[in-house]
C-alpha positions, 0 to 999 in steps of 0.5 A: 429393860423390862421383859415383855411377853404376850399374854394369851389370856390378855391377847396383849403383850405385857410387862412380866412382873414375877409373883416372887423375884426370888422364885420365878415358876413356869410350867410347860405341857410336856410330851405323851410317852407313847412314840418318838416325838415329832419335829412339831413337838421339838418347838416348844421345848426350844422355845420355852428352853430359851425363856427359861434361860432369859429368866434366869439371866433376869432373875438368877439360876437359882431363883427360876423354876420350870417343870415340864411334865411327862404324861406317862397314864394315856389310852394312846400309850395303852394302845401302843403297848399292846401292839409292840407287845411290852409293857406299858412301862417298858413303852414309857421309859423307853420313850421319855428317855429317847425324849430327853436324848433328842431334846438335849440334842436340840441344846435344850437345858434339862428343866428344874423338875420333869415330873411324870403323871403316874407319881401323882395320882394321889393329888389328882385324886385331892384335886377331884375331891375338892372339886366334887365339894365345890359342886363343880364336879360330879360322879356318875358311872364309875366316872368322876366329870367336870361341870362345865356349866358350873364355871361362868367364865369357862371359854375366857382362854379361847374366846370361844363360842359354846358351839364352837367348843363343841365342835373343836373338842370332840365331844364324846356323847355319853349317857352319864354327861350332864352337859355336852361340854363335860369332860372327864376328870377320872374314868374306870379302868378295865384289869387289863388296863393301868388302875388306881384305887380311888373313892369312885372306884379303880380307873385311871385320870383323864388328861386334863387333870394331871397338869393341874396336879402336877403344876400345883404341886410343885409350882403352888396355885398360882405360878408366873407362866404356863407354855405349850403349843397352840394346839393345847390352848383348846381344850387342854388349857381352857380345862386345866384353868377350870379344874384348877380355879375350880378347886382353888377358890378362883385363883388364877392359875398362871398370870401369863399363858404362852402359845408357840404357833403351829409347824408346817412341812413345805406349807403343809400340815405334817401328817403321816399319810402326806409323807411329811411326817418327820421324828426329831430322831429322824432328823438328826440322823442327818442334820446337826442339833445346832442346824435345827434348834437354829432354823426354830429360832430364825421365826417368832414363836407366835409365828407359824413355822414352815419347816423346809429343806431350804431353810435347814440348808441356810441355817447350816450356812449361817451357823458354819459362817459364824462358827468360823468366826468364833470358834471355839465359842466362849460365853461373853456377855451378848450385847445390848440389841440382842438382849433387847430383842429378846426381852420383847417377846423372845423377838428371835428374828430381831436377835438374830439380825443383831448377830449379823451385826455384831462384833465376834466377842458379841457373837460368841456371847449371843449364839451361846445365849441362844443355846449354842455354847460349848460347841467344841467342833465344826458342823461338818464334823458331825456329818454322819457318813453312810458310805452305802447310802452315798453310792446307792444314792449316786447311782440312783442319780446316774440312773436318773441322768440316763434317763434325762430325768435331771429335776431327780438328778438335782433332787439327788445331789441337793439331798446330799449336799444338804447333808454336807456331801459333795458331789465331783462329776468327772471322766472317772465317774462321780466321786464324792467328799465331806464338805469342809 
């Protein structure tokens, strides 16, 4: 069976048909190395590690490429920086290293090349060049800007009009722009910001451009498949398909572009200042990898996710019922529904009703397909047990039954259900143990 995937360029789902069978390539935007990634950012890598591992059951292991960039040159990793008061490189291993931890943690494979932004300045640099000769590009103020007048389909990625475009990239009003719509491709830097030498001066890339470098490099001109959330579809996509055709005599830069929806906490947008704002390193102080890897799967990726405590105390359910069964999981072939469900669009949810169905062997083969493989024990043991937070967490309830606040009560003991912790209320007093 064929393998559909939905195009967002298209807006239509199509047969993939690889450029080259024996060098399948896919590039996914990974993560700016200024903080711990969030729970948001956790849904590509899941998504775009499971079409990984499609392709090359389609195509083989050794025949599919996928390069997820670190973007390690960025004014926010500046700024960050100067207010921890460590250098910029000291920020940015620190960070890509924990990225990589907590990733690997959500069972996510290690990608073929994970190429970082500041390894590739002299490409970026190539890539300004050849736009500048093309007349789609100009220098002006120590700064070099995309043209964006010079590219007639510009917007064809969005669908966007002009005035909307405006208003959803934040345009930056600058004497030395041509166009409202410009957008930088280099800028000067300061000396006590991260610089390189250049033809138009010592500065920095602007964001757009390293992802065009990157891919180009390692994946050629035009390559299968680009990924990423929906939020980079305007303008962090739009621009890399600009600069890229623009330096390439038009040739497309991916055939297919991919978009997982947006994450949500409890039906709302995860912010800060909302209170619902969570790492995944938060997340897995308390939850298993497998828990929260399953629970992304559980929606289509197209699909806008509501992340919910509910919903992780399911997806434990589920996993632990299944882990009974197949324990310890092994890698047979999955079956013949649950590789068709994933072959139309990584239809995740219609795999996993398959699971429900299937025979342990086909079980095992599915849950290790889906990234669940070489689990050698139950989730509970992976419980982290806080002893201190356990009692202060039960007297904190005995503080709340006291005073007839029983939804706090409850709140209490679901938390710590929720974490595998089981509350026994007697003459003694309350005791606990890990669930088994």
């Amino acid at each position: 069976m064929t393998v559909r995937l939905f195009n967002s360029l298209t807006k239509t789902k199509e047969d993939f048909v690889p450029l080259d069978a024996k060098n399948v390539r896919m590039y996914v935007c990974g993560p700016t190395v200024y903080d711990f990634a969030h729970i948001g950012n956790a849904r590509p890598a899941i998504v775009f590690d499971l079409l990984f591992r499609l392709l090359r059951r389609e195509y083989g292991d050794a025949h599919v490429t996928y390069v997820r960039n670190i973007t390690d040159v960025d004014d926010k990793i500046n700024a960050r920086a100067a207010e921890r008061g460590i250098s910029i490189r000291e920020l940015t291993e620190e960070t890509a290293r924990i990225y990589a931890e907590d990733v690997g943690a959500l069972g996510c494979l290690t990608p073929t090349v994970t190429p970082r932004a500041t390894e590739h300045i002299a490409e970026m640099v190539a890539i300004i060049e050849q736009l500048i000769a093309a007349g789609h590009a100009y220098a002006a103020d120590g700064h070099v800007l995309f043209d964006v007048s010079s590219k007639a389909d510009y917007g064809k990625l969005s669908r966007r009009s002009l005035d909307e475009m405006i208003a959803g990239a934040r345009v930056e009003v600058a004497p030395y722009k041509k166009g409202a719509m410009d957008f930088v491709l280099w800028k000067p830097s300061s000396a006590s910001e991260p610089g390189w030498d250049s033809p138009w001066g010592r500065g920095r890339p602007g964001w757009h451009i390293e992802c065009s470098a990157m891919a180009g490099k390692y994946l050629g001109e035009t390559f299968d498949i680009h990924g990423g959330g929906i939020d980079l579809m305007f303008p962090h996509h739009e621009n890399e398909i600009a600069q890229s055709e623009g330096a390439h005599h038009d040739h497309p830069l991916a055939k297919v572009w991919m978009h997982n929806g947006f994450l949500q906490v409890n039906g709302e947008k995860m912010a800060k200042s909302a209170g619902n704002f969570f790492t995944i390193r938060d997340l897995l102080a308390d939850w298993p990898g497998e828990v929260l890897r399953f629970n992304m799967l559980r929606s289509h990726y197209r699909q806008p996710i509501d992340f919910t405590l509910d919903g992780l105390r399911e997806s434990w359910k589920t996993l632990e019922r299944w882990y009974e069964t197949t324990e310890p999981l092994v890698d047979p072939a999955p079956d013949a529904d649950f590789l068709a469900a994933l072959r139309d669009d990584l239809n995740t949810p219609a795999a996993i009703a398959s699971l429900h169905q299937a025979e342990p062997v086909a079980l095992a083969g599915g849950l290790g397909f889906l990234g669940f493989s070489n689990v050698q024990m139950k989730i509970a043991a992976k419980t982290k047990v806080d002893e201190a937070a356990i009692a202060d967490a039960i007297a904190a309830r005995k503080a709340a039954r006291a005073a007839k606040n029983f939804a706090e009560s409850d709140r209490i003991r679901d938390e710590l259900l929720a974490k595998g912790i089981v509350l026994k209320d007697g003459p003694q007093g309350t005791t606990w143990e890990v669930r088994k």
